[in-house]
DOTORKE-257588 format. One record per residue (C-alpha): residue number from 1; chain; x, z, y. Coordinates in steps of 0.02 Angstrom, whole numbers. Example, Ala and Ser with C-alpha at 12.3 -4.5 7.8 and 13.67 -1.06 7.14 Angstrom:
<sites>
  seq  mol      xx      zz      yy
    1    A     615     390    -225
    2    A     684     357     -53
</sites>
This chain:
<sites>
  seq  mol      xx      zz      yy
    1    A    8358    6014    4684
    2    A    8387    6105    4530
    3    A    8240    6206    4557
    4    A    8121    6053    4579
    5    A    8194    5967    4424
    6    A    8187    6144    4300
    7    A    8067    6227    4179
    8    A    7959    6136    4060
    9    A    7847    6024    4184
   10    A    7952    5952    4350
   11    A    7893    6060    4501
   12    A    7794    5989    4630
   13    A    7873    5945    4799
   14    A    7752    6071    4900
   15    A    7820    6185    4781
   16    A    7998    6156    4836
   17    A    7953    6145    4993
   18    A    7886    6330    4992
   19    A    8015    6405    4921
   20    A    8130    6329    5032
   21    A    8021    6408    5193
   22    A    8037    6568    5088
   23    A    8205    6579    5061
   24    A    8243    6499    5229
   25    A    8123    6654    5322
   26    A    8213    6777    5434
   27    A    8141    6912    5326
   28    A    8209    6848    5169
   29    A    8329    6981    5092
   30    A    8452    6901    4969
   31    A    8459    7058    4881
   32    A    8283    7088    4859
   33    A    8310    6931    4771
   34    A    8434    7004    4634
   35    A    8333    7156    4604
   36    A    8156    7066    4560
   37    A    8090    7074    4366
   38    A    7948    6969    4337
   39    A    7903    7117    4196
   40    A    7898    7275    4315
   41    A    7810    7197    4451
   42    A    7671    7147    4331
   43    A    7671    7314    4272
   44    A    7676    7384    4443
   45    A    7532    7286    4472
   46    A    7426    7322    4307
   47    A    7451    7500    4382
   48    A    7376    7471    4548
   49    A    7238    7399    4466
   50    A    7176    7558    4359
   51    A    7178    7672    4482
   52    A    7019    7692    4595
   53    A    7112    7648    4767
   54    A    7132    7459    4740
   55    A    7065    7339    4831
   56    A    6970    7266    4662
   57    A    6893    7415    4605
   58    A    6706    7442    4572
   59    A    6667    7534    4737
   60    A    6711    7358    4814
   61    A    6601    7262    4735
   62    A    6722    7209    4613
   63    A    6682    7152    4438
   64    A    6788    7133    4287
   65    A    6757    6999    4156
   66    A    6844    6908    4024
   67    A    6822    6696    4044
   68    A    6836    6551    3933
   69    A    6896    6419    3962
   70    A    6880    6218    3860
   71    A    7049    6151    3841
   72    A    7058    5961    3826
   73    A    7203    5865    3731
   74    A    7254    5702    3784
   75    A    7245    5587    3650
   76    A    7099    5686    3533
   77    A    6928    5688    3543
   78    A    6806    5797    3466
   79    A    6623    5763    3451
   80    A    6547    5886    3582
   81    A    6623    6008    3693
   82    A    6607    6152    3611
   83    A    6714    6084    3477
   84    A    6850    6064    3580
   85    A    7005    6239    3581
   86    A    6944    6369    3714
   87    A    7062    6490    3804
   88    A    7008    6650    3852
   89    A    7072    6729    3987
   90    A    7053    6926    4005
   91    A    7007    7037    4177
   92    A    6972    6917    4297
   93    A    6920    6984    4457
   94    A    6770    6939    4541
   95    A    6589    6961    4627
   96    A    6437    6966    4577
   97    A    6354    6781    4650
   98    A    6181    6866    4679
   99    A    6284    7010    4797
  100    A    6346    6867    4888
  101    A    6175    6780    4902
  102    A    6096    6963    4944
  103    A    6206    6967    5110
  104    A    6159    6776    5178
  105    A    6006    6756    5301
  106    A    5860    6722    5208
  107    A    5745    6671    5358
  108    A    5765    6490    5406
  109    A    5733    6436    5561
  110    A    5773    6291    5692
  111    A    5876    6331    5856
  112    A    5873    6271    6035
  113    A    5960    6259    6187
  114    A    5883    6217    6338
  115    A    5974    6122    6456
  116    A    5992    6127    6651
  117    A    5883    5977    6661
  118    A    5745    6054    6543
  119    A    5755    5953    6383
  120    A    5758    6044    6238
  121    A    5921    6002    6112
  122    A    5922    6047    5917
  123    A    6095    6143    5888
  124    A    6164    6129    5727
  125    A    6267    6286    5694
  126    A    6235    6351    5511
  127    A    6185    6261    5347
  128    A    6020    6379    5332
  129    A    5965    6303    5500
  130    A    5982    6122    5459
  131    A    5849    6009    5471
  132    A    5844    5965    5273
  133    A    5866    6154    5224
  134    A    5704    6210    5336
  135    A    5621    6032    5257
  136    A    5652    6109    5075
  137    A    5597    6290    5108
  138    A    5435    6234    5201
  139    A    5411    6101    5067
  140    A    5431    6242    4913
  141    A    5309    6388    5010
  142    A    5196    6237    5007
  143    A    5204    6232    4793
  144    A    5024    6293    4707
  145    A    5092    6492    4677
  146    A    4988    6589    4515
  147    A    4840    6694    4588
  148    A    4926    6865    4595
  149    A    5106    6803    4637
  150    A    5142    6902    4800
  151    A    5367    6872    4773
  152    A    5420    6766    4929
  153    A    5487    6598    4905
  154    A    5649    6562    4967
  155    A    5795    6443    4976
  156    A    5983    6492    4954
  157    A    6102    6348    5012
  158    A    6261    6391    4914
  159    A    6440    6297    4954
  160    A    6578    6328    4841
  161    A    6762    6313    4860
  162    A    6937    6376    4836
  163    A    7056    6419    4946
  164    A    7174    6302    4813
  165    A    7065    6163    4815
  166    A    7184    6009    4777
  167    A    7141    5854    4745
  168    A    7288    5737    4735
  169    A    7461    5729    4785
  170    A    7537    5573    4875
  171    A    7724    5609    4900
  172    A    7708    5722    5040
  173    A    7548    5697    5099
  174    A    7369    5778    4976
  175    A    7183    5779    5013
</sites>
């Protein structure tokens, strides 16, 4: 419990709860334990990273960019956002959206099964096959286009999310 109840900010119970799975795993070498530096495995790491065998180099797909990032403070206001103290955070890895997009099917199209009996039933497997997607894309190739505007209209249906989504915490229990 002295974990959970150290450090500036009290740590979470999942967080506990983790590293008592960790130390509690079969594969968990006490003196692994003694021997770890927070310092050389960053370095180790930065390493990794600037040589051309990584996982997050360019040949990947990988991009390298610097964010910022608005940092509120309870209790002040300012009078717009971009008044407010901004963080930057250098080399964060990521992709480029319009790769992403580029590797999604473009054509839309509704999909049937035919059962035993004969009737025909709508499946509804992807998002770019839904009845409202198909709706929008026939509903924008119907827009006036300019007289020599040959570029195909599409629709991209994009759905964002993190793998450490979190909304609350309840105890034990989180959405």
């Amino acid at each position: 419990m002295a974990y959970h109840y150290s450090g500036i900010s009290q740590q979470s119970v999942t967080e506990l709860q983790h590293l008592t799975e960790f130390i509690g795993d079969l594969l968990f070498n006490n003196s692994d334990a003694n021997s770890f530096s927070h310092t050389w495995e960053v370095k180790n790491i930065d390493a990794y990273l600037q040589k051309k065998s990584n996982l997050f180099c360019e040949e990947f797909g990988w991009c390298q960019s610097a964010i910022k990032v608005r940092l509120p403070k309870e209790g002040q206001k300012w009078n717009t956002e971009t008044e407010t103290p901004e963080l930057e955070i250098p080399r964060v890895y990521h992709h480029s959206i319009t790769d992403i997009i580029e590797t999604f099917n473009m054509t839309l199209y509704h999909e049937f099964w035919k059962s035993p009996d004969g009737h025909n039933i709508k499946v509804f497997s992807k998002a770019y096959s839904s009845t409202k997607i198909v709706e929008i894309y026939v509903e924008i190739n119907n827009l006036p286009h300019e007289a020599r505007d040959d570029l195909k209209c599409t629709i991209a249906s994009l759905m964002f999310w993190s793998n450490a989504t979190h909304l609350a915490n309840f105890g034990n229990t989180s959405l």
